[in-house]
Structures are given as C-alpha cells and as structure tokens.
C-alpha positions in Angstrom: 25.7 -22.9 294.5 25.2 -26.3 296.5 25.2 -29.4 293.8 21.4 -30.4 293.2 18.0 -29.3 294.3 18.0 -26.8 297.2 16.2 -24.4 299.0 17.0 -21.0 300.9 15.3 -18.2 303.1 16.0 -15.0 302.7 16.2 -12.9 306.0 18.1 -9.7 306.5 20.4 -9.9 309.6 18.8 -6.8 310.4 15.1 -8.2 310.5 16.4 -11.2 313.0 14.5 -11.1 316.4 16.3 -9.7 319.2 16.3 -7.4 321.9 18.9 -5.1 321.2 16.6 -3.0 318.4 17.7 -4.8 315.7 18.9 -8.3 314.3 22.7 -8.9 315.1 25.2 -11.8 315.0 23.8 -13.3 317.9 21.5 -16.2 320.1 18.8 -15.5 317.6 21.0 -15.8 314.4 22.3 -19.2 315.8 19.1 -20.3 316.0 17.9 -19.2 312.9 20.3 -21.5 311.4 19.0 -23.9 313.7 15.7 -23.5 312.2 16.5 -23.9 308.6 19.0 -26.8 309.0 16.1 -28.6 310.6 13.4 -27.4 307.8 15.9 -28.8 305.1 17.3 -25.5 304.2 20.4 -25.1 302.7 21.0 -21.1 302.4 20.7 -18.1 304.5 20.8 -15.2 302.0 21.4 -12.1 303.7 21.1 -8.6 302.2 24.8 -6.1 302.4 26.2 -6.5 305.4 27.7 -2.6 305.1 27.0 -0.1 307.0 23.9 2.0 306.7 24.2 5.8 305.6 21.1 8.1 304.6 17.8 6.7 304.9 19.3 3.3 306.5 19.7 1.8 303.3 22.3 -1.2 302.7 22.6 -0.1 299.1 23.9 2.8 299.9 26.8 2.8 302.7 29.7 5.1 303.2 31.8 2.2 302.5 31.7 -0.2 300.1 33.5 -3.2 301.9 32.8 -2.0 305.5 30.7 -4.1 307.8 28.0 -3.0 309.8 28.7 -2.2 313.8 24.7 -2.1 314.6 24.8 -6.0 314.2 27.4 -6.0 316.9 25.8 -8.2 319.6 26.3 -6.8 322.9 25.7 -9.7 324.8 28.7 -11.4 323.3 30.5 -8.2 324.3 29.2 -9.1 328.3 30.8 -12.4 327.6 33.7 -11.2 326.4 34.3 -8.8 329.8 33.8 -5.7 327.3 30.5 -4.6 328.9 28.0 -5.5 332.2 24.7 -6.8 331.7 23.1 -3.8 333.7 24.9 -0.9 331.1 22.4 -2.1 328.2 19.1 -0.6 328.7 16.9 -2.4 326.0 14.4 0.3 326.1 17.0 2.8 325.0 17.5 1.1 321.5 13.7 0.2 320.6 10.8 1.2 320.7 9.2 -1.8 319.5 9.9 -5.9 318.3 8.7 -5.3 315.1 10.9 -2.2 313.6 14.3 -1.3 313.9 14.7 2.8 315.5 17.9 3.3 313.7 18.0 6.7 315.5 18.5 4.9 318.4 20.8 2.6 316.9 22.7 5.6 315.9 22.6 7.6 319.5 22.2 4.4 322.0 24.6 1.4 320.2 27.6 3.6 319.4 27.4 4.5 322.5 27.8 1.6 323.9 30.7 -0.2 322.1 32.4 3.0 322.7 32.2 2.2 326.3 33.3 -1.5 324.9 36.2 -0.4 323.4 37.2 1.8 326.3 38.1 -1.8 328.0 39.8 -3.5 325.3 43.0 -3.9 325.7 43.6 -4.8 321.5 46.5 -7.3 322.1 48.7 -8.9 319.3 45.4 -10.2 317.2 44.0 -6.6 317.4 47.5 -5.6 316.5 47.8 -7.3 313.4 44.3 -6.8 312.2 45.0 -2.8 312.0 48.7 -3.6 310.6 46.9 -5.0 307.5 45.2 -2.2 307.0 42.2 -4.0 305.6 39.5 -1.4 306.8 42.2 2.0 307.5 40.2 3.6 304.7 36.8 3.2 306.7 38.3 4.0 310.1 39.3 7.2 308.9 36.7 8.3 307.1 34.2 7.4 310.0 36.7 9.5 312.2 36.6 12.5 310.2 33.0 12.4 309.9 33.1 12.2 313.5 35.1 15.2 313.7 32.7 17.5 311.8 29.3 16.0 313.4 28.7 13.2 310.8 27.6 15.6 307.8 28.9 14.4 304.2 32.7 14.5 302.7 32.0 17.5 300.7 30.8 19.8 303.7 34.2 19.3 305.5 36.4 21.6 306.2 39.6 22.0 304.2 42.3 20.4 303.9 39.8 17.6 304.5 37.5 17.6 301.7 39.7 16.3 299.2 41.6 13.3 300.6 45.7 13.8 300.8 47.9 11.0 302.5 49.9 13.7 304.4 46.9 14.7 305.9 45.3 12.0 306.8 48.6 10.4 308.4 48.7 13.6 310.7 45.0 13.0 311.7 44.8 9.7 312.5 48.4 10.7 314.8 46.3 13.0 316.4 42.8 11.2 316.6 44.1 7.6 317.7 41.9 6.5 319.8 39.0 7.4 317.2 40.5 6.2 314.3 41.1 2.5 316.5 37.6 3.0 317.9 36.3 2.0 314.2 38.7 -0.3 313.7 37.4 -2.5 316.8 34.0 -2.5 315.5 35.6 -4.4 312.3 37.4 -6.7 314.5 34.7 -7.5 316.6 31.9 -7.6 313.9 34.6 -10.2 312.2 35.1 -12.3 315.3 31.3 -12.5 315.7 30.2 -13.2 311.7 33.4 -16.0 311.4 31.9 -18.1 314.4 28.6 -17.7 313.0 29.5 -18.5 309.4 31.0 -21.2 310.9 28.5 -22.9 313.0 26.6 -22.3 309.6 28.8 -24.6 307.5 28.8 -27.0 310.4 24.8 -27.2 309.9 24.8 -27.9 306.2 24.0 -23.9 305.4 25.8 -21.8 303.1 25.4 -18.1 303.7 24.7 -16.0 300.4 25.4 -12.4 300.5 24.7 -9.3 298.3 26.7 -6.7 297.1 25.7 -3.5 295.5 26.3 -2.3 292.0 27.0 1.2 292.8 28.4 3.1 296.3 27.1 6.0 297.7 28.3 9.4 296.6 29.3 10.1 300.2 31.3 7.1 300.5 35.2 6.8 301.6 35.9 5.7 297.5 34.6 8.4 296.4 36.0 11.0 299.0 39.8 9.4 298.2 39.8 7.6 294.3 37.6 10.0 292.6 38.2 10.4 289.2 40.0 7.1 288.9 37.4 5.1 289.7 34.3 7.2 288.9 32.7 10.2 286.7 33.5 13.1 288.6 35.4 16.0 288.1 39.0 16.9 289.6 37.3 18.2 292.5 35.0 15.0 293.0 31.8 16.8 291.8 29.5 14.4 289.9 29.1 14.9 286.6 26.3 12.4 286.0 24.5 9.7 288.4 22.9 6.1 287.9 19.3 5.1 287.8 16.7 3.4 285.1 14.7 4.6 282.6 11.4 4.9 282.3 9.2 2.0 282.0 5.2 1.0 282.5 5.8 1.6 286.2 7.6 4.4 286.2 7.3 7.8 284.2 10.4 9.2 284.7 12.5 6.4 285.6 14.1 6.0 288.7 17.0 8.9 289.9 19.0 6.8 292.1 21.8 9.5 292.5 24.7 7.5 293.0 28.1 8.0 291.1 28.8 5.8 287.9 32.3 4.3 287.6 34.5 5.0 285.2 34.8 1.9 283.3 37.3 3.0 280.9 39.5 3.9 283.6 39.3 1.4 285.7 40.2 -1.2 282.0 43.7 0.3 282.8 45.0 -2.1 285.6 42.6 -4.8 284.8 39.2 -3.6 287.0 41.4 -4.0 289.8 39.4 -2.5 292.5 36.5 -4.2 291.8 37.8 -7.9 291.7 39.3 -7.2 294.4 35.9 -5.8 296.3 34.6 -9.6 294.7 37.2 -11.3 296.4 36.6 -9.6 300.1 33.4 -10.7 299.3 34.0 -14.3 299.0 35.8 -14.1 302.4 32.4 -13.6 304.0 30.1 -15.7 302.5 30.1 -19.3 300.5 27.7 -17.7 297.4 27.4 -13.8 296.0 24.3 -12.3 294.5 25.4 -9.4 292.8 22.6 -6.8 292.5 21.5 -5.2 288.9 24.2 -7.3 287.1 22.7 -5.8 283.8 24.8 -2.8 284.3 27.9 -4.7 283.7 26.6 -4.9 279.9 24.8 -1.3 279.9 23.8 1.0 282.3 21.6 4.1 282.3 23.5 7.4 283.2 21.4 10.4 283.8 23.4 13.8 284.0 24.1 15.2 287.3 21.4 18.2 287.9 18.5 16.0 286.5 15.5 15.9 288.7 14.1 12.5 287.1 15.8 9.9 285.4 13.7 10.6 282.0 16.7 12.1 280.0 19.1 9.5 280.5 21.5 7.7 278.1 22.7 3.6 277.8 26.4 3.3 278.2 28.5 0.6 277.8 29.9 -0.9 280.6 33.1 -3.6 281.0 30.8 -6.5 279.9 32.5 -10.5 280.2 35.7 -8.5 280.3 35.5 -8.0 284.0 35.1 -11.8 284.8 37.1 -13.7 282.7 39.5 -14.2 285.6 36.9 -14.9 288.4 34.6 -17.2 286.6 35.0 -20.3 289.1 32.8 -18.0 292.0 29.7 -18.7 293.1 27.8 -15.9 292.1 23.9 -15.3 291.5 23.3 -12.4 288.9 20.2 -11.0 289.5 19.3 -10.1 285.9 15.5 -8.2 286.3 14.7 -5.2 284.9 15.4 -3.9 281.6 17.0 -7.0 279.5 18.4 -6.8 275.7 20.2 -9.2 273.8 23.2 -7.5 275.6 22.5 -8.9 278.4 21.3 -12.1 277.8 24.4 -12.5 275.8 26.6 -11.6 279.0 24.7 -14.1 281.5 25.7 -16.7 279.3 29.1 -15.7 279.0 29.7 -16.0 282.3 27.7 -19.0 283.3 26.3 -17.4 286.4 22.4 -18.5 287.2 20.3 -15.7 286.7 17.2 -14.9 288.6 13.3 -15.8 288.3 10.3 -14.4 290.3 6.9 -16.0 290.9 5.3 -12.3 291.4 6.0 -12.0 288.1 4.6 -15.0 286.5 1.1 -15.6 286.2 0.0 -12.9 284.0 -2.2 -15.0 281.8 0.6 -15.6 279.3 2.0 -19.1 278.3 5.3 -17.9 277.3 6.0 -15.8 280.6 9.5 -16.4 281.2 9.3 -16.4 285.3 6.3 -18.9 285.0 8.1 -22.4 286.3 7.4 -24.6 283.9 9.5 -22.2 281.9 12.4 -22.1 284.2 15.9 -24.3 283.5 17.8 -25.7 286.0 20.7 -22.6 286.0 18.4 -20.3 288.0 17.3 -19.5 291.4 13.6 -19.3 291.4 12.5 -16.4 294.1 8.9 -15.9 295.0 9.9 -12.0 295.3 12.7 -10.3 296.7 13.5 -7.4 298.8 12.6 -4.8 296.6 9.1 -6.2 296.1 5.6 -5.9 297.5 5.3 -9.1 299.5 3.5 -11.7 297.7 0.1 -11.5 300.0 0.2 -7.4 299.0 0.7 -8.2 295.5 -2.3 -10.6 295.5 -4.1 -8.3 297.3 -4.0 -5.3 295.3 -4.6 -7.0 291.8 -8.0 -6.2 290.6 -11.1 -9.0 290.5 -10.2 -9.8 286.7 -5.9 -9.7 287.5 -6.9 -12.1 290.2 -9.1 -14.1 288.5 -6.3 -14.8 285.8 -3.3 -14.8 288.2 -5.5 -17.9 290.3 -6.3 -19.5 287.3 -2.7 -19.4 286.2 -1.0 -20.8 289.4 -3.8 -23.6 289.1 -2.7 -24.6 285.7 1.4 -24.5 286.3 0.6 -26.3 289.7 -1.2 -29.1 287.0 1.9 -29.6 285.2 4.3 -29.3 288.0 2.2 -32.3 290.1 1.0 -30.2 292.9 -2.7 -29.0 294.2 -3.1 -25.8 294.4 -5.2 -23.6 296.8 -6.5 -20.4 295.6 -9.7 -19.6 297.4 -7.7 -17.0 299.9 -4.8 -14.4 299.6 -3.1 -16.6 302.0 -3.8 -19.9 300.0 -2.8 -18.4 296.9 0.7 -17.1 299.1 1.2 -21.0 299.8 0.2 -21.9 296.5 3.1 -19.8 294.8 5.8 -21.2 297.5 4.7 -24.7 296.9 5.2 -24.1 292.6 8.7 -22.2 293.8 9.6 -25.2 295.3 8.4 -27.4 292.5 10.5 -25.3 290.1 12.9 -26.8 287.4 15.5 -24.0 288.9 18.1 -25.9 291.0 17.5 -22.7 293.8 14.7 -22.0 295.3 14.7 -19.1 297.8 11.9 -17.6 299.4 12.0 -14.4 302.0 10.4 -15.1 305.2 7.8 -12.7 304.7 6.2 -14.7 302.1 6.8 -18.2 303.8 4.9 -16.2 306.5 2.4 -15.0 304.1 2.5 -11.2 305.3 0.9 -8.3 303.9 2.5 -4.8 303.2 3.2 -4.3 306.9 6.0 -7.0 306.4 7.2 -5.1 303.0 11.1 -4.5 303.6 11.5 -1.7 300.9 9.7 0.2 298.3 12.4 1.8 295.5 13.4 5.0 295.2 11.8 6.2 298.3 13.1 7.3 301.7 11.0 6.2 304.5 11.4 5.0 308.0 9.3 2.3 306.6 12.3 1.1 304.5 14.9 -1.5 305.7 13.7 -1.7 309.3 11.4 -5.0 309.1 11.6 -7.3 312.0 10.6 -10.9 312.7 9.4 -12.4 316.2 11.2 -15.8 317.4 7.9 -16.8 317.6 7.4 -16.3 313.8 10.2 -19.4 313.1 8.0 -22.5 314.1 8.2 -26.3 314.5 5.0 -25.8 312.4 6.7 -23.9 309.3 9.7 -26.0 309.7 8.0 -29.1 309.4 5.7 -27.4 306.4 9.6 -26.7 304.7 10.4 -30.3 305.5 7.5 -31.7 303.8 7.2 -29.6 300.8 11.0 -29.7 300.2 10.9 -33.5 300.5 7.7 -33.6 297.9 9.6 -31.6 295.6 13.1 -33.5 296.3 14.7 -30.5 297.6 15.6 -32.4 301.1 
C-alpha cells in the first residue's frame, strides 16, 4: 500500500458513467481519476477486471486472467480509425444511465469490435502480442464457444469437450480470423487500461484490483488442466464444489458451485499456476485484494450433487506455503467471514493487512473488532464492500432498538476518535460512519461510492449467492462525482491527516 495515511474509492469500471451501456476505459474513467486526485484520494479499487460469464458476475468468468472486452471504449476505437462515429447507436446498448443491459452488451458491443477488428490491420505489435501467447488459452476457448452458440465446455461436441493440443492446433488453422478476433480484444483492452493506469500514476493514484479465489466451472482452466489443478474426475466432472457453511445468516450456507483446486497437486511444482496468476496480476495494477483469503488456511468443500451447502467439510488448503516466495506484493487479504486461529495465524504470517468494515461495528459491544478505535494501523478500514447492503440500507432496515444502539455507538467512537457525529437521519448517520472510517487507526481507508453518496438499496451492487439482473450492473451519473463531494473528501481527509 502507499506509505502513511490514505484514502481510496471503490468504483467498479463497470459502474463508471458513460454512454456506451456500461463503464469502460474511457473520457469518464480519466476523469474519475481526475476527481479523486483532486479530493486527496490516493486509490481506485476496482473489482475483476475478467470477463463476465453467467449471471454477469466478475467472480465468475470463463477465464481466470482474461480481461473484459465490454470495457472496450469505442470512442477510442473512432480515434483510432477502427470504427465511425455514426456506426455506434447508443440506444442499441442501453436502456438506461443507471444499469448496465448486459444483453445488449452481449448482442450490440461484440458486434461492434467485430466490425473493429475487420479494419485492423494487426501489424508487428499485434504480431508479437499473439506470438507470446499470453491469452491463446482465452482466444480459443472463446472461439469454440463461438462455434457451438456460446453454451458451456461440457455441452460441446466431441473431440471438443475434453481439450487435446492436436485438436485445438487444427481449429484455430481453420478458425483464424475467430481465434485473432479475441485476441484483439486483449490487445486493445491492454492498450486502453496501460494509458489509463498510467495517467493514474501520473496523478498520485494507485489502482487496486481484485482477484477471485475460485474460477468458474465453465472456465478455459478447467476445460484444459482439469485434474491437475482441480477436484474433478478424468473426464472433468466435479466431484465436490466451494461455498460456506452455515452461519446466523444463513441456514444452509451458501452453494457457490465452483470447482475446488487441488492443493495437493498443485504442491508438486511449487503452486505454479497460481503465482504465476499473482504475478499477471501485478502487471495490472500497483495493489491486489485477494478475495476470501481464508481459504488459503481452510476452505469449505461441499460434495458435488448437494443442493445446499449444509453438509460440507473444512479442508486444508496450502496455508503460508503458497507465499513464501511472493511476500514483497502489495496485497490486501480480505479476511471476513468465518475466522479461526487458522487464519489469524496465516494473516500474520504473511504480513498482508487484513480487512475491517464499519457495517459491522456498532453493535453495542466494546470489544467489536471492526469498531475503529479497535483497529491497528495494518488494515484497510472499509465502510462496506461490494457484497454488502449499502450503508444507508443497512441503517435503514435495523429495527428502532438496533438503531438506537448502532447511533449511540457511532456517537461514542466518534468521542474518542475527535470527531462530531450526526445521527438524527439515515443519511447523517451514512456521513457519520465515513467520517470515523476516515478517522480510523487503519493506514487505508476506502469507501465505495455508493456510501460516499449515501444511497439506499437501489445503489446495492450485489447480494450473494443470488442471480439477478439486479447484480453487478450498478451505474453512477457524472453528475454524481462533484466539486461538492470532492471538496467534502478534501476536508475530511485533511482533518483526519489523510491528505
């Protein structure tokens, strides 16, 4: 992380403004940075930049180092001779400012850097970017899902539905200009997220990213590594997926589905593919958060079959083992959930700074370890994060006496943090918590736009373990990003000497 006290925002690229249906790596991004340079903000952190798969989730893409073509911005395209200004029809990829129609995304954008590529005449660069063969593995699963109407690896036709070099060498011969289609949308996406990363850096802002635990079962590692990298049998048919346990909020847990890895085989050559995943990472962005780090120490595995995650079973995973060699990153574990002495002992290991959340805190109890005059200084302090009710919801659905105790509780931390808090409305009580985020021992503070904007479940970006058109397709006006807010940041993060 940046030396000292900072602060960050955290806006999916999706969620940017924009008129092309969804956020992308354009004028709007660049002046996003703008607008948190300016407010004193030091980091952008961004959710998976990989492509989206079923139910438009970046937590589960088809490819686990991919990046994702719907953030493509086609007016860079015009500039770049690829497209004319009259061939995108805004109307044809939203339907409104505020949500992303990632039907339309699907149908409408592909579409159009099809017609892109079609007038791309590659060159040397382009050359040499396919040579390395970097993203081959993506460009070739994306074409054979292509070829039989986009339906999952294991409804393919054989010989395609297990993966054989011999067979994919003779496809990709005879599907060329397919497999290279994908391929450009790397290259481009690349060309378009360096600059920006870039002009980033320039302004003072380091962009966090977020990777994944798990892949999706119809993903290209597990259509071509199978066994070696994950619990499945010799034909790539799971034999048990992830998810939680039960807990107070759950009954049964939560069946995420996805494949578990197969830690002891991957120990063979050192966790090879995964530091190397880490790596790719840390060619994208200056910091990592690596989602539901507690399954490095144990995960839950629930046997493939199950309807609910109730008859699970802890397993050990690779623990410190895994790190040893990469402990000089800047990674952010986000350590919520279920944590044991397991993990505790494995975030301090490795040294990483864990995470805290505000939404969590002021539950009437002194020893509360989110509350922030229990924080140290090797955290990043979060109001809530992505898969949270925004703050302003949360608030608003406790009962009279949860409010009256979660009120009372931000009034006294605010006391010993030097800070007046207002608690009188939902909104109020929304600054309130931002303000003691801000105030926070934790060197980090990062709150999403959302609650800086003090929004109510319309603004929530994803509710777990559901599928919903509601999910992941949040969007913020231009209008939204301020002088006002930005000189409320500037203020608050000078008070609290995070400027």
């Amino acid at each position: 992380m940046a030396k000292g006290r900072n602060f960050g925002i955290l806006l999916p690229v999706s969620s940017l403004p924009s008129g092309e249906g969804i956020g992308t790596l354009g004028t709007e991004a660049y002046n996003f940075i703008d607008f948190l340079s300016e407010s004193g903000g030091k980091i952008w952190q961004v959710l998976p930049l990989n492509p989206t798969n079923y139910g438009d989730s970046p937590y589960q893409s088809c490819s686990s180092d991919a990046l994702n073509y719907y953030f493509i911005d086609l007016q860079q395209l015009v500039c770049d001779g690829l497209l004319k200004k009259g061939e995108i029809v805004l109307e044809e990829l939203s339907d409104s400012p505020l949500k992303v129609n990632y039907g339309k995304q699907f149908t409408q954008k592909i579409a159009l850097l099809k017609k892109a590529f079609s007038r791309f005449d590659g060159g040397s660069e382009f050359e040499d970017f396919v040579n390395r063969g970097e993203y081959s593995d993506f460009a070739v699963f994306m074409a054979i899902k292509q070829k039989f109407n986009h339906v999952a690896w294991t409804e393919w036709e054989q010989p395609f539905g297990v993966y054989d070099e011999d067979t994919v060498a003779k496809f990709v011969e005879e599907n060329k200009t397919e497999y290279l289609f994908w391929q450009f949308t790397q290259f481009i996406f690349l060309k378009q997220w360096n600059a920006l990363k870039s002009y980033a850096n320039s302004k003072g802002v380091s962009i966090m990213g977020d990777i994944p635990l798990y892949v999706a079962y119809d993903s290209v590692e597990v259509w071509k590594y199978g066994e070696k990298l994950f619990k499945v049998n010799a034909n790539r048919k799971l034999k048990c997926v992830a998810g939680c346990p039960p807990d107070g909020f759950t009954e049964d847990g939560q069946l995420w589905g996805n494949p578990v890895y197969n830690w002891e085989e991957m120990r063979n050559d050192g966790y090879a593919w995964w530091k190397a995943r880490i790596e790719k990472c840390f060619k994208l962005f200056d910091v990592l958060r690596i989602d539901h780090f507690r399954g490095f120490d144990r995960y839950w595995e629930v046997p493939a079959g199950d309807s609910t995650a109730r008859y699970g079973l802890w397993e050990d995973g690779p623990k410190e083992e895994l790190f040893k060699d990469i402990l000089g990153y800047k990674i952010v574990a986000e350590d919520l959930g279920v944590i044991d002495d397991g993990v505790r002992r494995l975030m301090k290991n490795v040294g990483y700074p864990g995470m805290k959340v505000l939404e969590f805190a002021f539950d009437g109890k002194a020893d509360n370890e989110h509350k922030p005059s229990n924080h140290t200084e090797n955290f990043v302090c979060y109001t809530g994060t992505h898969d949270n009710m925004p703050l302003k919801q949360y608030i608003d659905d406790l009962s009279e006496e949860q409010r009256a105790v979660f009120a009372e509780d931000v009034v006294k931390e605010s006391g010993l943090l030097n800070i007046t808090a207002k608690t009188a409305t939902s909104e109020e009580l929304c600054r309130s918590v931002v303000e003691l985020a801000f105030a926070s021992k934790s060197d980090t503070a990062i709150v999403p736009v959302w609650d800086l904007l003090a929004l109510g479940g319309e603004a929530r970006i994803n509710e777990p373990s559901t599928v919903s058109d509601k999910n992941w397709s949040r969007r913020f006006l231009k209008e939204d990003f301020s002088k006002e807010l930005s000189d409320y940041l500037k203020k608050v993060s000078k008070r609290s000497k995070r400027a």
